[in-house]
C-alpha positions in Angstrom: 0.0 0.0 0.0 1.1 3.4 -1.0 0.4 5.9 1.4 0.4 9.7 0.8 -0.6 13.3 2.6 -2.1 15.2 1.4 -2.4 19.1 3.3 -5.6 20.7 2.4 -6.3 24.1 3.1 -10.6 24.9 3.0 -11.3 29.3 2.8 -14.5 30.1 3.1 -17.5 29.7 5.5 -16.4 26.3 7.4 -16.1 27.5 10.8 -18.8 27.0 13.5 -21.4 24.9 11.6 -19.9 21.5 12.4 -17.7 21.3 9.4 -14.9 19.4 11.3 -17.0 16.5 12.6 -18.0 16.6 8.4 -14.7 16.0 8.1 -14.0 13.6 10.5 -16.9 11.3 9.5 -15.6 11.0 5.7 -12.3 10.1 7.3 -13.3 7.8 9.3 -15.7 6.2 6.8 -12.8 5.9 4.0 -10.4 4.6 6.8 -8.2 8.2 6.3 -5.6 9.0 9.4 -4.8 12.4 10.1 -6.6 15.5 11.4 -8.2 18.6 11.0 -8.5 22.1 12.6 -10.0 25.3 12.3 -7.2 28.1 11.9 -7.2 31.8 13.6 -7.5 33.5 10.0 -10.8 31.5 9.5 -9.5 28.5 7.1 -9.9 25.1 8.2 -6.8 22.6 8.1 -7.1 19.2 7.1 -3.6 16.7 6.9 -4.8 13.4 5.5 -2.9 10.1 5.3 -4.0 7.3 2.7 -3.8 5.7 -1.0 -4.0 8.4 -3.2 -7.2 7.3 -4.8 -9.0 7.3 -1.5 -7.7 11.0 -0.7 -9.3 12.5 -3.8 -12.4 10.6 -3.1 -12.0 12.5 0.5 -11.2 15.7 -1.2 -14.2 15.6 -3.8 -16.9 14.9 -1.1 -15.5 17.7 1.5 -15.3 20.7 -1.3 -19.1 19.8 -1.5 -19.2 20.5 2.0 -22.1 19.8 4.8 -24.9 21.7 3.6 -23.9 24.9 5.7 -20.5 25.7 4.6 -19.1 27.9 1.5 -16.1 26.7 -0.1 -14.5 29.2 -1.7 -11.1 28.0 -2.1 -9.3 24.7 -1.9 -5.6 24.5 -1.9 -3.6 21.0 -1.9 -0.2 19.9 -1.0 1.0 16.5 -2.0 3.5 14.4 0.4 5.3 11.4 -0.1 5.7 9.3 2.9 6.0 10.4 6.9 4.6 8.4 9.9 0.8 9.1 10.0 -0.7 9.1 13.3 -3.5 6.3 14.5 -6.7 7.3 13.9 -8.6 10.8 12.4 -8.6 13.8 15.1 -10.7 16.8 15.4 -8.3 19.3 16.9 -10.1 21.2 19.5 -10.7 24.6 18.3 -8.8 27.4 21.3 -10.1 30.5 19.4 -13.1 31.3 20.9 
């Protein structure tokens, strides 16, 4: 198995309308390892960890987002290799 991270970067409405947990629950359906976390300028952070095919089928059903957001701009960074960690994580959010 190949594994790959991918480091995507959501702008637009996805904070405080449960857009992590969205997250999560793909993940954790499609057996993804990483995290994701809102960021202080807004943008929500996502590192991902898995065969390449089953990050773009990750990446494809978050820009649709949960029915609440507004994606207005994905930006993706492909890595080779790493140690992922165990599991998906929702980072908990200190900017409120």
């Amino acid at each position: 198995m190949n594994r790959v991270t991918a480091h995507i970067l959501m702008r637009g409405h996805v904070q405080g309308i449960g857009f992590r947990r969205f997250v999560a629950d793909i993940a954790d359906e499609l057996d993804v390892v990483g995290k994701v976390q809102n960021l202080s300028d807004g943008d929500v952070l996502i590192e991902a960890t898995a065969e390449r095919a089953v990050l773009d089928q990750l990446i494809q059903r978050v820009e649709q987002g949960n029915g609440y957001s507004i994606i207005e701009k994905v930006t993706i960074k492909w890595h080779e290799g790493g140690n992922p960690p165990e599991g998906f994580n929702v980072v908990q959010s200190h900017l409120w």
